[in-house]
N, C-alpha and C positions, 0 to 999 in steps of 0.2 A: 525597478524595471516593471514596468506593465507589461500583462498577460495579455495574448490577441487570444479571439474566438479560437481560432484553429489550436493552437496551445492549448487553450482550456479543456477541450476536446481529447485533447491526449491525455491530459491530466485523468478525464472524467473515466475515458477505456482504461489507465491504468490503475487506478483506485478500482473500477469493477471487477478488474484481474483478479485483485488483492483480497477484495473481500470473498469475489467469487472461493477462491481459493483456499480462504481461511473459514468459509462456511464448510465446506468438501474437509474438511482436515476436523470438523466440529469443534470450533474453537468461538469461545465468545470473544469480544475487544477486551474486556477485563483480561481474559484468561493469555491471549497473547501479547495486551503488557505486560501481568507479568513475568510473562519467560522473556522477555527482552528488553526490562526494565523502561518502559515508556509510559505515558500517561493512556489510557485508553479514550481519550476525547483528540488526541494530537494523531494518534492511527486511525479511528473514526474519518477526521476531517482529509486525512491522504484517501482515505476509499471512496469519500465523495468529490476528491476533486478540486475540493481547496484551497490547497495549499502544496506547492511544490518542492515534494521532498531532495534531500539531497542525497547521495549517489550511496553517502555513509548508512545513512538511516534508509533509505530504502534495504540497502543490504544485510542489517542489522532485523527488518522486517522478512525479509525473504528466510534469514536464516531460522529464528523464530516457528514461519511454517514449515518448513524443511526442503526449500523448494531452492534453486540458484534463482538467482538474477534474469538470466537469459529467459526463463521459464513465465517469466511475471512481462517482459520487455517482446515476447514474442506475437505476432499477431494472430489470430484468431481465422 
């Protein structure tokens, strides 16, 4: 399935969430793969936007910085 502009867009705000987030929390990509067993090249690419995580692994990301879902999915 191809990505349109406006998707990618969403993509792009939620990976700035994420990273926003996990700077504020003072976490490298290294340091929060490994508290949630991921590659840190595979969370890199969700905070630019990517690549569009799935509902699991986002969750699994959020838990990680200690934040819900709702918190990452919220607008700004």
């Amino acid at each position: 399935m191809s990505i349109n502009k406006e998707q990618k867009e969403h993509l792009k705000r939620l990976g700035l969430q994420l990273k926003k987030i996990r700077l504020l929390k003072g976490l490298t990509l290294k340091e929060l793969g490994y508290l949630i067993d991921k590659d840190p090249q595979s969370i890199s690419r969700v905070e630019m936007g990517d690549i569009n995580p799935t509902y699991l692994y986002l969750q699994e990301v959020c838990k990680g910085l200690g934040v819900e879902i709702w918190e990452v999915l919220k607008s700004d």
